[in-house]
C-alpha positions, 0 to 999 in steps of 0.5 A: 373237682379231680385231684390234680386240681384239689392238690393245685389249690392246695399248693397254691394256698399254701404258696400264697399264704407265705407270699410276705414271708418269701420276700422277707426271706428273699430280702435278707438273702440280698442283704446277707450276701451284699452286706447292708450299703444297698438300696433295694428296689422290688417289681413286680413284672409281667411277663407278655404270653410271647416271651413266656411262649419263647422261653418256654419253648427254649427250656422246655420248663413252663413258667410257674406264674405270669409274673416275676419279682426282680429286686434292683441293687444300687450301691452308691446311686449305681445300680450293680445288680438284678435279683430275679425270684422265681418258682419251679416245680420239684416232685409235688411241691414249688421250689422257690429260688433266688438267682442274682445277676450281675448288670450284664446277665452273668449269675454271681449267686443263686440260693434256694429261698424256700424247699418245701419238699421231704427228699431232694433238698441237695438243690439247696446246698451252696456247693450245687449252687455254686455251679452257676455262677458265671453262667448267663444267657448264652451258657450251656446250662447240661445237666450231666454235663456241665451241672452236676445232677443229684443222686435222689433229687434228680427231678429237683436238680432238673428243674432247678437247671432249668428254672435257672436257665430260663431266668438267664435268658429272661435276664434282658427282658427284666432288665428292661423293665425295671 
């Protein structure tokens, strides 16, 4: 077996031994941001080879599974929210972030869930974050441009823009799904 599959099972094994954890986590980030009058409704999505192909191509970042957790948000038997959780990679570890829609596809909030990294964390930090809030499908979504990149966590930066990017366009296709 040669390294790069060696160290693949070994970030997987460690990503799926935490899988309950991550969507307790998850979770509790919904809740703390909308407050406890919500239902949550978790989903597991497929995602079909021809949309993952499109996005893919469109944001130059491969999807890191063939599926997609999405967390609907009711309040008051109306659901007002989609919360899509996804998997990016930084420099040799997965970064797992959070990124909630509003029913239209615009970003009201994005969070990183899980860092395993030793460098780069600024990714994680609520005023980087904030960067997207408003943005949707339709957005630029520049790194240098209209997103600050990172001094030292430029390959996190880079794929955080584009993970959340790629969910952008990938909103509607959820949205239809749950």
């Amino acid at each position: 077996m040669n390294i790069k599959k060696i160290i693949f099972f070994l970030v997987m094994s460690s990503f799926l031994s935490s899988a309950g954890e991550i969507s307790d986590r998850t979770e509790l980030t919904i809740k703390e941001y909308f407050g406890s009058d919500i239902n949550l409704s978790k989903y597991k999505i497929s995602l079909s080879q021809e949309i993952r192909v499109t996005i893919q191509n469109e944001c130059r970042q491969k999807f890191f599974s063939d599926y997609i957790y999405v967390w609907k948000i009711d309040h008051k038997d109306h659901t007002t929210h989609y919360a899509v959780l996804d998997n990016v990679m930084g420099k040799t570890q997965p970064i797992t972030f959070l990124v909630i829609f509003d029913s239209r596809g615009m970003i009201t909030n994005s969070s990183v869930v899980k860092y395993r990294e030793q460098h780069g964390g600024g990714v994680k930090e609520a005023h980087w974050l904030d960067q997207f809030i408003g943005l949707n499908g339709l957005s630029e979504f520049e790194l240098g441009k209209n997103i600050d990149s990172i001094s030292g966590a430029t390959i996190s930066s880079r794929s955080m823009t584009l993970g959340i990017r790629k969910l952008s366009l990938l909103f509607n296709y959820l949205k239809e799904k749950v």
